[in-house]
TIVOSE-144657 format. One record per residue (C-alpha): residue number from 1; residue in one letter; y, z, x. Coordinates in Angstrom, 2 decimals. Layout:
BEGIN
MARMI   num   residuo        yy        zz        xx
MARMI   NUM         A         Y         Z         X
...
end
This chain:
BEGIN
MARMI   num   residuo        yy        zz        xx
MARMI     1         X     75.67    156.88    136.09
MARMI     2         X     76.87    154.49    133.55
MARMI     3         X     76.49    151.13    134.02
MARMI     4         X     77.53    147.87    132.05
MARMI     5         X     74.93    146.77    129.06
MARMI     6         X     72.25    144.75    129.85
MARMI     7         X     74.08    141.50    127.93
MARMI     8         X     76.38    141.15    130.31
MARMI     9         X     75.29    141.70    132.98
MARMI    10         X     72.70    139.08    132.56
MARMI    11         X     75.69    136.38    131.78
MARMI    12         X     76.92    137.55    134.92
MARMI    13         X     73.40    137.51    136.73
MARMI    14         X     73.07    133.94    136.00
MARMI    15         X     76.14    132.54    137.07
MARMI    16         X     76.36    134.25    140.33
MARMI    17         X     72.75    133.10    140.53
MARMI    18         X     73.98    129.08    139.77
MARMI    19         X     76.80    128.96    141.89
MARMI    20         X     75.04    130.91    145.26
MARMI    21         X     72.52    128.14    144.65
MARMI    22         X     75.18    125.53    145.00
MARMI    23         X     77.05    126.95    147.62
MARMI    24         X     74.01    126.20    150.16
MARMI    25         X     73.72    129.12    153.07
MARMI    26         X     76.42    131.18    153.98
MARMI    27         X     77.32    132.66    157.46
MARMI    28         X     76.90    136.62    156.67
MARMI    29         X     80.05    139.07    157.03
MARMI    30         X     78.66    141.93    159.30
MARMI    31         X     77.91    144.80    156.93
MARMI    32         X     80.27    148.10    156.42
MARMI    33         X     78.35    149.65    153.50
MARMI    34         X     78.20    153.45    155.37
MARMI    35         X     82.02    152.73    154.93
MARMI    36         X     82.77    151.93    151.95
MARMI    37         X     83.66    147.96    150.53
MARMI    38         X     81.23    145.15    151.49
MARMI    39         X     77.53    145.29    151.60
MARMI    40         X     75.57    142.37    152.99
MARMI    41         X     72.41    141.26    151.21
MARMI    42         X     69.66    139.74    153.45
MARMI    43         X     66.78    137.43    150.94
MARMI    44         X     65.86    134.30    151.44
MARMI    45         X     65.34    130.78    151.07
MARMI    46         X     67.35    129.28    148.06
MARMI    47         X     64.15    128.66    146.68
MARMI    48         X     62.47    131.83    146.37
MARMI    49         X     62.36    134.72    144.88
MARMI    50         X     64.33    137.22    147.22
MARMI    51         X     67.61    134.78    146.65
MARMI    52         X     67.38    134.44    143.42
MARMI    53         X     66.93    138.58    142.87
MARMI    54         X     69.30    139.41    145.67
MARMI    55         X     71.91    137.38    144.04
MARMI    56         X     71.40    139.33    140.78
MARMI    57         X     71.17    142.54    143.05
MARMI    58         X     74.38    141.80    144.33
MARMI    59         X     76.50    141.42    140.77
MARMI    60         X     75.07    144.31    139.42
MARMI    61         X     76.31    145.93    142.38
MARMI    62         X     79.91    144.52    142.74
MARMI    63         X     80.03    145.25    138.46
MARMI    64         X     78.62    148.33    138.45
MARMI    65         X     79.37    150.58    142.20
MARMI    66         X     83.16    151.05    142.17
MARMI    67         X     84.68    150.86    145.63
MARMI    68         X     81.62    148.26    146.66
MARMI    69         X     81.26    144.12    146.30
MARMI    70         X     78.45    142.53    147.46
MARMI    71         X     77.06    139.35    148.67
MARMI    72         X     73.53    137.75    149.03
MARMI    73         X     73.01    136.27    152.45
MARMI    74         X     70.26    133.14    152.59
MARMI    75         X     67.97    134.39    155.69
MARMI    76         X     64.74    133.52    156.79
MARMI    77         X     63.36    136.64    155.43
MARMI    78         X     61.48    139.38    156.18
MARMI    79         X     61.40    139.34    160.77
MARMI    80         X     65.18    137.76    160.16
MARMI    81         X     66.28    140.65    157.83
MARMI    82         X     64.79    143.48    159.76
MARMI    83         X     66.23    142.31    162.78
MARMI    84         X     69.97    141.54    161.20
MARMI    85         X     69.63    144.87    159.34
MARMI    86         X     69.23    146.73    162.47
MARMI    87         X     71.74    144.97    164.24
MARMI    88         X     74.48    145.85    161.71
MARMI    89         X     74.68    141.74    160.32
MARMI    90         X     73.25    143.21    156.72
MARMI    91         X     73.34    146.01    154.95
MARMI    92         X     70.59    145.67    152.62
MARMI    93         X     67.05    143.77    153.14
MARMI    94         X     64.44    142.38    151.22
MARMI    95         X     60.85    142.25    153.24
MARMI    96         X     57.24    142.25    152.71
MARMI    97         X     55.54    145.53    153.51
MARMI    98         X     53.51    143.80    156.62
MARMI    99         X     56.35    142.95    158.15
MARMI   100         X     57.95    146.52    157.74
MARMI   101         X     55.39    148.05    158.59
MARMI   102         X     55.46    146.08    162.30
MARMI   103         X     58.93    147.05    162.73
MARMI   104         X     58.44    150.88    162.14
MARMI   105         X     55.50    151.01    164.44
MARMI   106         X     57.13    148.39    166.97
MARMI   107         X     54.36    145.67    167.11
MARMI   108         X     54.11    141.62    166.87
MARMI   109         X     57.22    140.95    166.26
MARMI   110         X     59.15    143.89    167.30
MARMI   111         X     59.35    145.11    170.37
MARMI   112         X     60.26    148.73    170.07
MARMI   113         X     60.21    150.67    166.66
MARMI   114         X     63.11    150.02    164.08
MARMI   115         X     65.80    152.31    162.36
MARMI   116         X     64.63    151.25    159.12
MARMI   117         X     63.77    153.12    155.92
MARMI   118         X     63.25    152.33    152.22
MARMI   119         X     64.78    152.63    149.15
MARMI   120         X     62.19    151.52    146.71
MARMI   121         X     58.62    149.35    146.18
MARMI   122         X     59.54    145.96    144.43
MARMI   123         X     57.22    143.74    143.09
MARMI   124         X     54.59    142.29    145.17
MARMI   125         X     53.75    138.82    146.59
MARMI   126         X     51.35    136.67    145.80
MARMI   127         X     50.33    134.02    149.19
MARMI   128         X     50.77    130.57    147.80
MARMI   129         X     48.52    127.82    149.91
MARMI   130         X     49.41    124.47    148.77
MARMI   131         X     47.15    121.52    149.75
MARMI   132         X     47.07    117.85    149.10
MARMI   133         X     44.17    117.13    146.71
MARMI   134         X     43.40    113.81    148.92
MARMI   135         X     43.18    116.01    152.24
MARMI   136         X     39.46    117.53    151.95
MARMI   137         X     40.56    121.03    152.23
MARMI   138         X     39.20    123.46    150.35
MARMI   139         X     39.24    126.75    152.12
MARMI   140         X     41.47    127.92    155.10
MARMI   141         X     39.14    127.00    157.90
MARMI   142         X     39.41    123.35    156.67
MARMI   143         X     42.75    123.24    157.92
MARMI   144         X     41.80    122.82    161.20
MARMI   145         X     43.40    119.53    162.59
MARMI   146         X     45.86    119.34    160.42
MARMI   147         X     49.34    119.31    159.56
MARMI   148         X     50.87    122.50    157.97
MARMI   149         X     53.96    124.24    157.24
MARMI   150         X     53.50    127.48    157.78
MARMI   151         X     57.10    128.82    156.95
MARMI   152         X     60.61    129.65    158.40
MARMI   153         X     60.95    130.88    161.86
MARMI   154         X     61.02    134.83    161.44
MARMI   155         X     59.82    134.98    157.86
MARMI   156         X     57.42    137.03    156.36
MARMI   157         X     55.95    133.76    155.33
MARMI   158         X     55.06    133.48    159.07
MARMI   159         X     53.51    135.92    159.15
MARMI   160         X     50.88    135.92    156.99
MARMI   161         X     50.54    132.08    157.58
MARMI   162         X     49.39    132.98    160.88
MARMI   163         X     46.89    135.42    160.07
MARMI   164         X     45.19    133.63    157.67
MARMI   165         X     44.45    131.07    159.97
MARMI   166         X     42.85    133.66    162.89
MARMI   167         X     41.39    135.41    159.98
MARMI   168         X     39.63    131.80    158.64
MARMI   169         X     38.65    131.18    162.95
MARMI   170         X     41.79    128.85    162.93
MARMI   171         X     43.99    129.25    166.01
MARMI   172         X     47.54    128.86    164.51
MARMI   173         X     49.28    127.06    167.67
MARMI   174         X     46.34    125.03    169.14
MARMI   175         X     44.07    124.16    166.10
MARMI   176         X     46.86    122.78    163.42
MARMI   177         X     50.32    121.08    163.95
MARMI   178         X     52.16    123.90    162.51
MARMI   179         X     56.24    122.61    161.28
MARMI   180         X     58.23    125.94    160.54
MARMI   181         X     60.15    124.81    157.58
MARMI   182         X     61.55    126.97    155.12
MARMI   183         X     60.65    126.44    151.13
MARMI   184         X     62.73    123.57    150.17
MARMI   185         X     61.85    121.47    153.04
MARMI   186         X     58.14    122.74    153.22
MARMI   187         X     58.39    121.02    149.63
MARMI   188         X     60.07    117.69    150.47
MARMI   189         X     57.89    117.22    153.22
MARMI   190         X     54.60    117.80    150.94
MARMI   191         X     56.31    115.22    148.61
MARMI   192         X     57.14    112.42    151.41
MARMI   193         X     53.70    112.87    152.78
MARMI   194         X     54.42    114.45    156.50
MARMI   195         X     52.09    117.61    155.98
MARMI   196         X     48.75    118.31    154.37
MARMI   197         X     49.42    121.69    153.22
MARMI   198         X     52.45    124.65    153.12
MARMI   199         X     51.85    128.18    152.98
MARMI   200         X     54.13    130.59    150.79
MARMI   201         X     54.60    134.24    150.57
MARMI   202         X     56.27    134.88    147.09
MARMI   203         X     57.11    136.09    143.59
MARMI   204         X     55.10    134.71    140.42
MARMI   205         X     57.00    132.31    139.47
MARMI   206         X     58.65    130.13    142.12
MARMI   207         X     61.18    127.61    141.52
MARMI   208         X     60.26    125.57    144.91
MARMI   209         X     56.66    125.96    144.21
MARMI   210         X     57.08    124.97    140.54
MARMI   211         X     59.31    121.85    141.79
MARMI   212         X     56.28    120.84    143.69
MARMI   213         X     53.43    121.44    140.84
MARMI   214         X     55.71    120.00    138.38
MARMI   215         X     56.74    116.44    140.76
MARMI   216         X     53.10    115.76    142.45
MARMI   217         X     50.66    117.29    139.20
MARMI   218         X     47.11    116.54    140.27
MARMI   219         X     48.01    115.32    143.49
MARMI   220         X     48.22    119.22    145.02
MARMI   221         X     46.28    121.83    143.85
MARMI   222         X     46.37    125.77    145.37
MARMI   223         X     43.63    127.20    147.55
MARMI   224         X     41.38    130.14    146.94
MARMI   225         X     41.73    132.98    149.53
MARMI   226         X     39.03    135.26    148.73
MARMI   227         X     36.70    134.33    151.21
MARMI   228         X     39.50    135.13    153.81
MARMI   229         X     40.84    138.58    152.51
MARMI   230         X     38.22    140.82    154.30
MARMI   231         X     39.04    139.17    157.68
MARMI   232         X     42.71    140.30    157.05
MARMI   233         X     41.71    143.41    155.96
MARMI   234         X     39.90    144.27    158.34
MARMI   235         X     42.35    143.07    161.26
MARMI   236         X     45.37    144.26    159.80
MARMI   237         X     44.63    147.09    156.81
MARMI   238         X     44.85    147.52    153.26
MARMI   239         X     48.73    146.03    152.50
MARMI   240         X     46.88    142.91    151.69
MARMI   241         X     44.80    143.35    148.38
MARMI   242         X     43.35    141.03    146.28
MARMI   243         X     45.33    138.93    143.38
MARMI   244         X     45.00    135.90    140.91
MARMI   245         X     47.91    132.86    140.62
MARMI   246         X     47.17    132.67    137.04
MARMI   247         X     46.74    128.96    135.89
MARMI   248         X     49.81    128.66    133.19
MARMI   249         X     51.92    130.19    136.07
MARMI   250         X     52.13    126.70    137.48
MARMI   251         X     50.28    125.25    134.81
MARMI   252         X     47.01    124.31    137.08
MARMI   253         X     43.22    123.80    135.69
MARMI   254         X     42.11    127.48    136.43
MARMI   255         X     43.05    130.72    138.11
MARMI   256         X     43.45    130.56    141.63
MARMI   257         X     42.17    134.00    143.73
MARMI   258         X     44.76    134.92    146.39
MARMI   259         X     45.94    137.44    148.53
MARMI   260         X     49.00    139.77    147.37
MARMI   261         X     51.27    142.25    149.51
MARMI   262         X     53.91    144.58    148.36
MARMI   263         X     57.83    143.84    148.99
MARMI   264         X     60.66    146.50    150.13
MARMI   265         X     63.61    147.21    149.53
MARMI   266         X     65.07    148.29    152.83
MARMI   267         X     68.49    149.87    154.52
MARMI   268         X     69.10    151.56    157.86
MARMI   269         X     68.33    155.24    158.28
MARMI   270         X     72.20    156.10    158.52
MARMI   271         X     72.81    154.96    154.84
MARMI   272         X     74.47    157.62    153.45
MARMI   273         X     72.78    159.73    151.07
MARMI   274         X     75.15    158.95    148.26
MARMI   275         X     75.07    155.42    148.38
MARMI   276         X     71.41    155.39    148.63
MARMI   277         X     70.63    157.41    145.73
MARMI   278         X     72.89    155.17    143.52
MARMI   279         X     71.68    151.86    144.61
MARMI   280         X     68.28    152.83    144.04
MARMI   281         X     69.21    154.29    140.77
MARMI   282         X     71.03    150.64    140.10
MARMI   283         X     68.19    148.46    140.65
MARMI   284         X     64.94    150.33    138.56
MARMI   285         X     67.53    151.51    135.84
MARMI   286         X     68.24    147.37    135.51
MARMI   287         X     64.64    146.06    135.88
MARMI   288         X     65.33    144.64    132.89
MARMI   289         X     67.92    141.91    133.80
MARMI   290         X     66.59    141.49    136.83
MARMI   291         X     63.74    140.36    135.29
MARMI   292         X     65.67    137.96    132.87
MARMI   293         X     66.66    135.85    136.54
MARMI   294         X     63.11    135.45    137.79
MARMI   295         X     60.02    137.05    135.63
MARMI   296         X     58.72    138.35    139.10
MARMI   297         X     60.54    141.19    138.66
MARMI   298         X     58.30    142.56    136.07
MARMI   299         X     56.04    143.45    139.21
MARMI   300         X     58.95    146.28    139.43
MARMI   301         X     57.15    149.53    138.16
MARMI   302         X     58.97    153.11    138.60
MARMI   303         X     55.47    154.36    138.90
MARMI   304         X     55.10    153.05    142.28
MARMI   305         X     58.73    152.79    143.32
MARMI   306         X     57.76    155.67    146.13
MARMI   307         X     55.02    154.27    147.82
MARMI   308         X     56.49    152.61    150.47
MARMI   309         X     53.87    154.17    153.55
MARMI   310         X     53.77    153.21    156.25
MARMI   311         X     57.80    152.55    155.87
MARMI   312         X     59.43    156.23    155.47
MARMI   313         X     61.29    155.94    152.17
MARMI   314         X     65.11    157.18    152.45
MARMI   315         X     65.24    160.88    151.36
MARMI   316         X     67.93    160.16    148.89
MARMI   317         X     65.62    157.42    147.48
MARMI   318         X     62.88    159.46    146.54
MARMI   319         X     65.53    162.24    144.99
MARMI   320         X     66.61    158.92    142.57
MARMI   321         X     63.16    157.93    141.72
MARMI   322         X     61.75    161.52    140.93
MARMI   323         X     65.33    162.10    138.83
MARMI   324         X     63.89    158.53    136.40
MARMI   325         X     60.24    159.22    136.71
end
Protein backbone atom coordinates (compact mmCIF):
# COMPACT_ATOMS: atom_id res chain seq x y z
CA UNK A 1 0.00 0.00 0.00
CA UNK A 2 1.25 3.38 -0.79
CA UNK A 3 0.53 6.02 1.24
CA UNK A 4 1.25 9.90 1.19
CA UNK A 5 4.92 10.99 2.69
CA UNK A 6 5.23 11.56 6.07
CA UNK A 7 5.52 15.69 5.40
CA UNK A 8 2.31 15.97 4.60
CA UNK A 9 0.61 14.19 6.21
CA UNK A 10 1.84 15.73 9.36
CA UNK A 11 0.67 19.39 7.91
CA UNK A 12 -2.46 17.71 7.55
CA UNK A 13 -2.32 15.91 11.07
CA UNK A 14 -2.07 19.16 12.73
CA UNK A 15 -4.69 21.07 11.30
CA UNK A 16 -7.34 18.54 11.54
CA UNK A 17 -5.95 18.22 15.05
CA UNK A 18 -6.48 22.42 15.65
CA UNK A 19 -9.70 22.77 14.23
CA UNK A 20 -11.46 19.30 15.99
CA UNK A 21 -10.12 21.05 19.07
CA UNK A 22 -12.09 24.14 18.28
CA UNK A 23 -15.05 22.63 17.09
CA UNK A 24 -15.88 21.37 20.83
CA UNK A 25 -17.82 17.72 20.78
CA UNK A 26 -19.60 16.53 17.99
CA UNK A 27 -22.82 14.36 17.87
CA UNK A 28 -21.35 11.03 16.08
CA UNK A 29 -22.82 9.85 12.53
CA UNK A 30 -23.68 6.10 13.17
CA UNK A 31 -20.85 4.15 11.55
CA UNK A 32 -21.06 2.26 7.94
CA UNK A 33 -17.38 1.24 7.67
CA UNK A 34 -18.36 -2.76 6.73
CA UNK A 35 -19.93 -0.67 3.82
CA UNK A 36 -17.85 1.32 2.48
CA UNK A 37 -17.64 5.58 3.09
CA UNK A 38 -17.71 6.86 6.71
CA UNK A 39 -16.00 5.42 9.65
CA UNK A 40 -16.68 6.81 13.10
CA UNK A 41 -13.77 7.30 15.50
CA UNK A 42 -14.60 6.91 19.25
CA UNK A 43 -11.39 8.80 21.70
CA UNK A 44 -11.84 11.03 24.08
CA UNK A 45 -11.78 14.06 26.00
CA UNK A 46 -10.39 17.10 23.97
CA UNK A 47 -7.74 17.01 26.31
CA UNK A 48 -6.19 13.77 26.07
CA UNK A 49 -4.42 11.72 24.26
CA UNK A 50 -7.02 9.41 22.39
CA UNK A 51 -8.48 12.87 20.67
CA UNK A 52 -5.63 14.20 19.82
CA UNK A 53 -4.33 10.62 18.05
CA UNK A 54 -7.77 9.75 16.80
CA UNK A 55 -7.93 12.98 15.04
CA UNK A 56 -4.58 12.23 13.34
CA UNK A 57 -5.95 8.57 12.87
CA UNK A 58 -8.72 9.89 11.11
CA UNK A 59 -6.73 12.18 8.26
CA UNK A 60 -4.44 9.62 7.57
CA UNK A 61 -7.36 7.61 6.91
CA UNK A 62 -9.62 9.97 4.81
CA UNK A 63 -5.88 10.85 2.78
CA UNK A 64 -4.73 7.68 2.49
CA UNK A 65 -8.00 4.68 2.22
CA UNK A 66 -9.74 5.59 -1.05
CA UNK A 67 -13.49 5.09 -0.90
CA UNK A 68 -13.27 5.94 3.15
CA UNK A 69 -13.40 9.56 5.23
CA UNK A 70 -13.28 9.58 8.66
CA UNK A 71 -14.12 11.45 11.70
CA UNK A 72 -12.96 11.51 15.42
CA UNK A 73 -15.88 11.44 17.80
CA UNK A 74 -15.13 13.18 21.51
CA UNK A 75 -16.51 10.22 23.93
CA UNK A 76 -16.02 9.49 27.34
CA UNK A 77 -13.72 6.76 26.49
CA UNK A 78 -13.05 3.46 27.00
CA UNK A 79 -16.97 1.88 28.79
CA UNK A 80 -18.51 4.78 26.26
CA UNK A 81 -16.61 3.44 23.16
CA UNK A 82 -17.13 -0.21 23.77
CA UNK A 83 -20.61 0.26 24.28
CA UNK A 84 -21.16 2.78 21.04
CA UNK A 85 -18.91 0.39 19.07
CA UNK A 86 -21.14 -2.44 19.69
CA UNK A 87 -24.14 -0.65 19.15
CA UNK A 88 -23.15 0.40 15.60
CA UNK A 89 -22.66 4.53 16.83
CA UNK A 90 -18.64 3.99 15.96
CA UNK A 91 -16.75 2.19 13.94
CA UNK A 92 -13.46 2.34 15.43
CA UNK A 93 -12.47 2.60 19.35
CA UNK A 94 -9.77 3.57 21.39
CA UNK A 95 -9.78 1.75 25.09
CA UNK A 96 -7.58 0.68 27.79
CA UNK A 97 -6.95 -3.05 27.93
CA UNK A 98 -8.91 -3.30 31.52
CA UNK A 99 -11.74 -2.11 30.20
CA UNK A 100 -11.63 -4.53 27.10
CA UNK A 101 -10.89 -7.05 28.77
CA UNK A 102 -14.41 -6.58 31.00
CA UNK A 103 -16.32 -6.38 27.92
CA UNK A 104 -15.01 -9.68 26.32
CA UNK A 105 -15.55 -11.61 29.48
CA UNK A 106 -18.91 -9.62 30.32
CA UNK A 107 -18.09 -8.26 33.86
CA UNK A 108 -18.37 -4.73 35.85
CA UNK A 109 -19.45 -2.86 33.44
CA UNK A 110 -20.84 -5.11 30.91
CA UNK A 111 -23.40 -7.17 31.32
CA UNK A 112 -23.05 -9.91 28.80
CA UNK A 113 -19.79 -10.44 26.67
CA UNK A 114 -19.07 -7.98 23.69
CA UNK A 115 -18.55 -8.46 19.81
CA UNK A 116 -15.35 -6.83 20.05
CA UNK A 117 -11.90 -7.65 18.68
CA UNK A 118 -8.57 -5.87 18.10
CA UNK A 119 -6.62 -4.55 15.58
CA UNK A 120 -3.42 -3.63 17.27
CA UNK A 121 -1.56 -2.79 20.96
CA UNK A 122 -1.00 1.09 21.14
CA UNK A 123 0.95 2.69 23.54
CA UNK A 124 0.22 2.32 27.10
CA UNK A 125 -1.12 4.57 29.91
CA UNK A 126 0.41 5.89 32.54
CA UNK A 127 -2.42 6.69 35.86
CA UNK A 128 -1.95 10.33 36.59
CA UNK A 129 -3.08 11.23 40.47
CA UNK A 130 -3.03 14.85 40.88
CA UNK A 131 -3.22 16.31 44.44
CA UNK A 132 -3.16 19.70 45.96
CA UNK A 133 0.20 20.16 47.74
CA UNK A 134 -1.83 22.03 50.72
CA UNK A 135 -4.25 18.89 51.11
CA UNK A 136 -1.98 16.38 53.28
CA UNK A 137 -2.24 13.60 50.88
CA UNK A 138 0.40 11.66 50.14
CA UNK A 139 -0.65 8.19 49.25
CA UNK A 140 -4.13 6.92 48.02
CA UNK A 141 -5.55 5.95 51.35
CA UNK A 142 -5.16 9.65 52.37
CA UNK A 143 -7.87 10.47 50.21
CA UNK A 144 -10.31 9.38 52.38
CA UNK A 145 -12.76 12.33 53.14
CA UNK A 146 -12.12 14.09 50.45
CA UNK A 147 -13.07 15.62 47.35
CA UNK A 148 -11.96 13.91 44.04
CA UNK A 149 -12.56 13.71 40.48
CA UNK A 150 -12.33 10.54 39.54
CA UNK A 151 -13.16 10.89 35.72
CA UNK A 152 -15.98 10.89 33.05
CA UNK A 153 -18.95 8.74 33.48
CA UNK A 154 -18.04 5.46 31.44
CA UNK A 155 -14.35 6.15 31.01
CA UNK A 156 -11.59 4.05 31.42
CA UNK A 157 -10.47 6.74 33.74
CA UNK A 158 -13.31 5.39 35.98
CA UNK A 159 -12.27 2.70 36.12
CA UNK A 160 -9.13 2.53 37.43
CA UNK A 161 -10.04 5.56 39.71
CA UNK A 162 -12.20 3.25 41.44
CA UNK A 163 -9.92 0.53 42.01
CA UNK A 164 -7.30 2.34 43.33
CA UNK A 165 -9.30 3.52 45.96
CA UNK A 166 -10.66 -0.30 47.13
CA UNK A 167 -7.19 -1.33 46.41
CA UNK A 168 -5.71 1.67 49.00
CA UNK A 169 -9.05 0.39 51.68
CA UNK A 170 -10.89 3.51 50.23
CA UNK A 171 -14.56 2.87 49.42
CA UNK A 172 -15.04 4.95 46.19
CA UNK A 173 -18.88 6.04 46.80
CA UNK A 174 -19.02 6.29 50.66
CA UNK A 175 -15.43 7.31 51.75
CA UNK A 176 -14.68 10.40 49.16
CA UNK A 177 -17.06 12.89 47.37
CA UNK A 178 -16.29 11.57 44.04
CA UNK A 179 -17.40 14.52 40.90
CA UNK A 180 -17.23 12.56 37.48
CA UNK A 181 -15.77 15.23 35.36
CA UNK A 182 -14.01 14.68 32.32
CA UNK A 183 -10.21 16.21 31.81
CA UNK A 184 -10.82 19.75 31.12
CA UNK A 185 -13.18 20.30 33.86
CA UNK A 186 -11.35 17.85 36.32
CA UNK A 187 -8.63 20.67 35.58
CA UNK A 188 -10.66 23.87 36.10
CA UNK A 189 -12.05 22.58 39.09
CA UNK A 190 -8.40 21.72 40.62
CA UNK A 191 -7.60 25.36 39.58
CA UNK A 192 -10.83 27.13 41.25
CA UNK A 193 -10.28 25.08 44.32
CA UNK A 194 -13.60 22.67 44.38
CA UNK A 195 -11.56 19.28 44.60
CA UNK A 196 -8.45 18.07 46.35
CA UNK A 197 -7.28 15.75 43.82
CA UNK A 198 -8.22 14.24 39.98
CA UNK A 199 -7.29 11.01 38.76
CA UNK A 200 -6.15 10.44 34.99
CA UNK A 201 -5.64 7.50 32.84
CA UNK A 202 -3.35 8.72 29.91
CA UNK A 203 -0.56 9.15 27.36
CA UNK A 204 2.94 10.76 28.45
CA UNK A 205 2.48 13.83 27.69
CA UNK A 206 -0.93 15.39 28.36
CA UNK A 207 -2.01 18.68 27.27
CA UNK A 208 -4.79 18.97 30.21
CA UNK A 209 -2.38 17.62 32.67
CA UNK A 210 0.43 19.90 31.43
CA UNK A 211 -2.19 22.96 31.54
CA UNK A 212 -2.51 22.15 35.16
CA UNK A 213 1.41 21.62 36.11
CA UNK A 214 2.22 24.51 34.03
CA UNK A 215 -0.86 27.15 35.75
CA UNK A 216 -0.66 25.90 39.62
CA UNK A 217 3.56 24.84 39.66
CA UNK A 218 4.24 23.90 43.27
CA UNK A 219 0.85 24.17 44.30
CA UNK A 220 0.01 20.31 42.89
CA UNK A 221 2.34 17.76 42.80
CA UNK A 222 1.57 13.83 41.46
CA UNK A 223 1.22 10.89 43.81
CA UNK A 224 3.28 7.76 44.02
CA UNK A 225 1.30 4.51 43.38
CA UNK A 226 3.64 1.86 44.19
CA UNK A 227 2.49 1.01 47.42
CA UNK A 228 -0.99 0.39 45.77
CA UNK A 229 -0.01 -1.72 42.60
CA UNK A 230 0.05 -5.19 44.34
CA UNK A 231 -3.50 -4.63 45.70
CA UNK A 232 -4.57 -4.14 41.98
CA UNK A 233 -2.69 -6.82 40.93
CA UNK A 234 -3.73 -9.02 42.88
CA UNK A 235 -7.62 -8.12 42.55
CA UNK A 236 -7.65 -7.62 39.03
CA UNK A 237 -4.29 -9.31 37.20
CA UNK A 238 -1.27 -8.40 35.50
CA UNK A 239 -2.72 -5.49 32.80
CA UNK A 240 -1.58 -3.13 35.43
CA UNK A 241 2.34 -3.09 35.66
CA UNK A 242 4.51 -0.84 37.13
CA UNK A 243 5.75 2.67 35.44
CA UNK A 244 7.58 6.06 36.20
CA UNK A 245 5.97 9.82 35.16
CA UNK A 246 9.39 10.96 34.52
CA UNK A 247 10.04 14.45 36.16
CA UNK A 248 10.83 16.70 32.83
CA UNK A 249 7.56 15.10 31.49
CA UNK A 250 5.72 17.73 33.47
CA UNK A 251 8.70 19.28 34.63
CA UNK A 252 8.20 18.18 38.54
CA UNK A 253 11.15 17.80 41.31
CA UNK A 254 11.60 13.95 40.77
CA UNK A 255 10.17 10.87 39.13
CA UNK A 256 6.92 9.93 40.19
CA UNK A 257 6.24 5.76 40.40
CA UNK A 258 2.83 4.94 38.88
CA UNK A 259 0.79 2.42 37.55
CA UNK A 260 0.65 1.84 33.58
CA UNK A 261 -1.93 -0.28 31.40
CA UNK A 262 -1.87 -1.00 27.77
CA UNK A 263 -4.42 0.78 25.19
CA UNK A 264 -6.38 -0.96 22.10
CA UNK A 265 -7.18 -0.36 19.18
CA UNK A 266 -10.58 -1.93 18.74
CA UNK A 267 -13.46 -2.71 15.88
CA UNK A 268 -16.38 -5.12 15.85
CA UNK A 269 -15.83 -8.74 14.90
CA UNK A 270 -17.77 -8.24 11.49
CA UNK A 271 -15.07 -5.76 10.16
CA UNK A 272 -14.28 -7.04 7.07
CA UNK A 273 -11.09 -8.64 6.56
CA UNK A 274 -9.94 -6.17 3.97
CA UNK A 275 -10.52 -3.16 5.73
CA UNK A 276 -8.97 -4.48 8.78
CA UNK A 277 -5.80 -5.52 7.39
CA UNK A 278 -5.31 -2.02 5.79
CA UNK A 279 -6.16 0.07 8.71
CA UNK A 280 -3.88 -1.75 10.78
CA UNK A 281 -1.29 -1.58 8.13
CA UNK A 282 -2.14 2.47 8.12
CA UNK A 283 -1.56 3.19 11.62
CA UNK A 284 2.10 1.16 12.59
CA UNK A 285 3.35 1.96 8.95
CA UNK A 286 2.68 5.94 10.18
CA UNK A 287 3.92 5.71 13.82
CA UNK A 288 5.95 8.22 12.81
CA UNK A 289 3.50 11.18 12.34
CA UNK A 290 1.48 10.04 14.73
CA UNK A 291 4.02 10.57 16.98
CA UNK A 292 4.81 14.17 15.63
CA UNK A 293 0.85 15.09 17.18
CA UNK A 294 1.44 13.78 20.69
CA UNK A 295 5.03 12.05 21.63
CA UNK A 296 2.86 9.28 23.35
CA UNK A 297 2.78 7.59 20.41
CA UNK A 298 6.30 6.50 20.61
CA UNK A 299 4.82 3.86 23.18
CA UNK A 300 3.64 2.33 19.61
CA UNK A 301 6.09 -0.70 19.08
CA UNK A 302 5.36 -3.35 16.11
CA UNK A 303 6.98 -5.74 18.45
CA UNK A 304 4.06 -5.89 20.62
CA UNK A 305 1.36 -4.77 18.20
CA UNK A 306 -0.17 -8.59 18.69
CA UNK A 307 -0.51 -8.90 22.17
CA UNK A 308 -3.74 -7.85 22.75
CA UNK A 309 -4.90 -11.18 25.27
CA UNK A 310 -7.32 -11.31 26.80
CA UNK A 311 -9.04 -9.20 23.72
CA UNK A 312 -8.94 -11.72 20.56
CA UNK A 313 -7.04 -9.68 17.97
CA UNK A 314 -8.94 -9.54 14.42
CA UNK A 315 -7.53 -12.35 12.20
CA UNK A 316 -6.80 -9.94 9.46
CA UNK A 317 -4.87 -7.86 12.06
CA UNK A 318 -2.44 -10.27 12.97
CA UNK A 319 -1.97 -11.25 8.97
CA UNK A 320 -0.90 -7.14 8.74
CA UNK A 321 1.36 -7.17 11.66
CA UNK A 322 3.26 -10.53 10.83
CA UNK A 323 3.42 -9.08 6.91
CA UNK A 324 5.68 -5.61 8.82
CA UNK A 325 7.28 -7.58 11.55
Amino acid sequence: MRFRSLSTVVVTLALTVSMAACGGQRKPEPGNGAEGGRLTIATGNTTGVYYQLGGALASLISDNLEGYRATASETGASVQNIQGLTAGTYDIAFSLADTAADAVQGKNSFAAPQDIVALTRLYSNSTQVVVRASSGITKMADLKGKRISTGSPNSGTEVIARRLLTAAGVDPVKDVTAQRLGLPESVDAMKSGQIDALVWSGGLPTSGISDLTTSMGAKVRFLPLDDVLPALQKAHGTVYTAGVIPAATYKQPADTQTIVVPNLLLVRKDMPDDLAGKLTSLLLQNKAALVQVNPAAKGIDLKNAATTDPVPLHAAAKKAIDALD
